[in-house]
N, C-alpha and C positions, 0 to 999 in steps of 0.2 A: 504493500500500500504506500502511497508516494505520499508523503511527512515534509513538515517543514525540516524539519533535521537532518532530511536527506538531500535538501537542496544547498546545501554548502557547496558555495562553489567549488572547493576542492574537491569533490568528487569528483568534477569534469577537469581535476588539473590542470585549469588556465594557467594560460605564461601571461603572469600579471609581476610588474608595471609589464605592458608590452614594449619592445626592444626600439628604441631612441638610436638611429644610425646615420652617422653622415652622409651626405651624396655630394660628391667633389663634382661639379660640374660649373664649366665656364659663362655659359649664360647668368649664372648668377653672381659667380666670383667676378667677372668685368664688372659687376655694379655693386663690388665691394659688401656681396650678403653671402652669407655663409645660411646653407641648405640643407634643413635636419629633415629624416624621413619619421613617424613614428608608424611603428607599425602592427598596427590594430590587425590586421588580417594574419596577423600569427598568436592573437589569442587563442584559439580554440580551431583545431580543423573543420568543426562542422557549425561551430558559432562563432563564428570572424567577428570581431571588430566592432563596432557601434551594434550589432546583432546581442554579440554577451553583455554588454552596459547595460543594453533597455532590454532584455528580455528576465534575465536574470532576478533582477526587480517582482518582477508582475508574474516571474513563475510561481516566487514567494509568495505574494499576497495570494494568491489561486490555492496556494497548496494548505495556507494557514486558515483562509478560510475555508476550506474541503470540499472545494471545487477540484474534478477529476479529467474533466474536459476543457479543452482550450478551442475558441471562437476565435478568427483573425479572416483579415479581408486581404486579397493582394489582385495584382495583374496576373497574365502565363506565365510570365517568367519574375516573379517577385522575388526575392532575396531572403524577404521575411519570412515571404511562408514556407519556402526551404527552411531555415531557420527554425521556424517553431516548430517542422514535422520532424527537425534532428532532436531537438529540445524535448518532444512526447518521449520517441522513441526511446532515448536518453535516458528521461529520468520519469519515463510509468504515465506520462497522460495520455489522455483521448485527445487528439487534437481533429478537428473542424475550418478547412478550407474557403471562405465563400470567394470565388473569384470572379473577374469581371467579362463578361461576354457570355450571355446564354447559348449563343452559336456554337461556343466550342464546347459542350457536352458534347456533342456527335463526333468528335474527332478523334482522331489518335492524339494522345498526352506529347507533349515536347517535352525533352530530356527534362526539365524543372520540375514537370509537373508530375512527372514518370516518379522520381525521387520523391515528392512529397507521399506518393502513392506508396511506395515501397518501404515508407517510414511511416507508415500507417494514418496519415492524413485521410479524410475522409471530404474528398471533394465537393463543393454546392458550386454550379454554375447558375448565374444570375444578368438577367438585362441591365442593359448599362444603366437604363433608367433609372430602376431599384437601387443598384450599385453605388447612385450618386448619393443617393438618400441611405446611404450604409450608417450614419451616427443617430439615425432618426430612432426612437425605444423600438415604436411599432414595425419597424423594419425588421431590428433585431428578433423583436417578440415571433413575428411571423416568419422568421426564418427560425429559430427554436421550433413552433409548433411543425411548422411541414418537416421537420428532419424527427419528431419524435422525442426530441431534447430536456429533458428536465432541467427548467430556468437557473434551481436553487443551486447543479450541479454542474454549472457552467459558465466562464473567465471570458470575457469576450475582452483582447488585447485590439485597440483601435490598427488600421493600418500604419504600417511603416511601423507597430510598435511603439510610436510616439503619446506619451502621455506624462502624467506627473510623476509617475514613480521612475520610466526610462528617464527623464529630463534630471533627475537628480540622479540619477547612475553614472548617465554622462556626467556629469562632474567631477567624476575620481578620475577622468580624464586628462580637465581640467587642473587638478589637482595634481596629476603625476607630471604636471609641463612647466612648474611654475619656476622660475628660475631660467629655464631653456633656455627661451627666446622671445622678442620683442612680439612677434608676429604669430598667433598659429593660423592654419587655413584647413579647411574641408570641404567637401562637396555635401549640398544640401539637398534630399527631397523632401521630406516631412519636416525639418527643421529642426526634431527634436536632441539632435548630435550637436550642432553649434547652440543649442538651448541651453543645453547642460554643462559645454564645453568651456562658455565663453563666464559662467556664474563659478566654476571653477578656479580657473585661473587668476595667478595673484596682481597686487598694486603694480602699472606700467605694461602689462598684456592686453595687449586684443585679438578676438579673433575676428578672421574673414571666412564669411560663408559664400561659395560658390551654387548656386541655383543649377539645378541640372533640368528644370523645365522651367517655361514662358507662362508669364501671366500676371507675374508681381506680388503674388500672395503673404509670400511667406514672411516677410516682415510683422502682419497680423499676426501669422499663427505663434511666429517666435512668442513676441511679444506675451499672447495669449500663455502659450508652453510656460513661460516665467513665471507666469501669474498665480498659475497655478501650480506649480512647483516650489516657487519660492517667495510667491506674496505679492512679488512686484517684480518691475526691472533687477537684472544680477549682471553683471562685467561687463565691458565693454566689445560691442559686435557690430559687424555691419554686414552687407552681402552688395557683391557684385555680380550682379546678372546678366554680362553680357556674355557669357561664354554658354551659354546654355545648346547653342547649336542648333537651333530651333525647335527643340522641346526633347524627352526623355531619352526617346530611341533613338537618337539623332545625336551622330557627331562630326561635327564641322571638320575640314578636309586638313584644316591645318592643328586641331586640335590630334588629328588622328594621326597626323606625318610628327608633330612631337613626342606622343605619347609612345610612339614604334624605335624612336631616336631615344625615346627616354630607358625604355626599354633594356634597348642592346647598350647603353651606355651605361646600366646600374645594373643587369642581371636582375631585373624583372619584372613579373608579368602584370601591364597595368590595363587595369580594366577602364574599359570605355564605356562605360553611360554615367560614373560618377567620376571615376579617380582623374580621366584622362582629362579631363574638360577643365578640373580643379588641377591638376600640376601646367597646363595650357597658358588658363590665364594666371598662375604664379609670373610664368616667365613674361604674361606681357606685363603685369603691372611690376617686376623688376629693374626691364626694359624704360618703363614709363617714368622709375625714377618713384615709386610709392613706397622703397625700405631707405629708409636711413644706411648710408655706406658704414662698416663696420655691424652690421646690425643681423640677426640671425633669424629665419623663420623654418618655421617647421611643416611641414604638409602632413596630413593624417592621411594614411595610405588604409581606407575605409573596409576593401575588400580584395579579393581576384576576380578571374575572369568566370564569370558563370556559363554553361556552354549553350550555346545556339542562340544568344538573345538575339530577338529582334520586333516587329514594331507593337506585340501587344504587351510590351516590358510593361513594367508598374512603376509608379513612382514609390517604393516604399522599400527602397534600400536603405533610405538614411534613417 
């Protein structure tokens, strides 16, 4: 039976703090900034990175209160909900898929969604329409009742994971940076990573959030994320959305020629629908003269490469 005392995170032997590592590269050193990688994607092989901060969290609260099934909403190729179907298997729950596109019930699973299945997810395909209204009760509730769900004994974790208990997980992010560097930077979809990350961090830090979709929202949601994690405004954050590539599945043609340069020049493998877009626009606001010469910033290297993404990706990596 899955116990709050079984969800120590040492059970799952994270590499916590995760591994803080130089990246000597010239594009940064000509503008006198020295380029730390941290790298989150080697916390946990099957919960990478901003995935163990905010899930971590909310497995607890699920488990304390004795709730046995876990609810989460993603795209085909979500991050998360890979993530929470390693996170059942792991450590004993039922976990519950609702994804977006009723079309693709009739189809063969792509490799993501093949794995949430084989990790015992239990898939709900849903119209976009409903999908939009996924925070709505009665959404929720009616999706409980058509799956046979008993409400009492079940954790519905928002998409991307983003909520008050992740938002303050990410903090111990924050927290293990402080000192580093002038600058930290991430790629943003839910916001709840740079939420947590930026209330973290100590006096003279700020972070930069990188938006990996169009539309301008996320400054609300942060905002919002704070509020309810920590009352109010916490650190100093901003976001620059021009690298976004013109929305999630998309990546602009020079973000994708650096991120293959960045690649072979560091030994490794950076994924394109968040990481690439956020080490992209690192180099042009280096370029642009936005670090202090002598000054260090750090990139959160969020994830790897997940296999086959393409355009029904989700926004709920971050």
């Amino acid at each position: 039976m899955t116990s709050y005392e079984a969800l120590d995170p040492g059970v799952l032997r994270p590499r916590l703090p995760s591994p803080l590592l130089p990246a000597e590269d010239e594009r940064f050193a000509r503008h006198g900034v020295r380029l730390l990688l941290k790298r989150e994607d080697l916390i946990h092989p099957e919960l990478p990175g901003n995935k163990w901060r905010k899930l971590v969290p909310n497995l607890r609260a699920a488990a304390a209160g004795g709730r046995r099934t876990l609810l989460t909403f993603g795209g085909a190729y979500s991050n998360h909900l890979r993530a929470t179907a390693a996170a059942g298997r792991l450590l004993g729950f039922g976990t519950v898929g609702v994804v977006r596109g009723e079309e693709l019930a009739g189809r063969p699973l792509n490799p993501s969604l093949a794995r949430c299945a084989a990790d015992g997810m239990r898939l709900v395909f849903i119209d976009r329409a409903e999908y939009r209204r996924k925070t709505d009760p009665s959404v929720v509730a009616g999706l409980l009742a058509r799956e046979g769900l008993d409400p009492g004994s079940v954790y519905v974790v928002p998409e991307g994971g983003s909520n008050a208990l992740a938002v303050r997980g990410c903090a111990d992010l924050g927290r293990e940076l402080r000192g580093e560097a002038e600058t930290v930077a991430v790629a943003c979809g839910t916001g709840g990573t740079l939420a947590g990350l930026a209330a973290g961090l100590g006096p003279g830090q700020r972070a930069v959030g990188f938006p990996v979709l169009r539309g301008g929202f996320l400054e609300r949601e942060i905002r919002d994320l704070q509020r309810a994690a920590f009352g109010g405004p916490a650190g100093r954050w901003s976001l620059d959305d021009r690298f976004h590539g013109g929305g999630f599945a998309r990546t602009a043609p020079e973000a994708e020629a650096f991120a293959g340069d960045f690649g072979e020049r560091h030994g490794l493998a950076v994924e394109r629908l968040y990481v690439a877009k956020m080490l992209y626009g690192l180099g042009v606001l280096a370029a642009e003269g936005a670090f202090a010469r002598g000054s260090a910033v750090v990139a959160v290297i969020t994830g790897s490469p997940e296999p086959a993404a393409g355009p029904e990706s989700s926004p709920s990596g971050d």
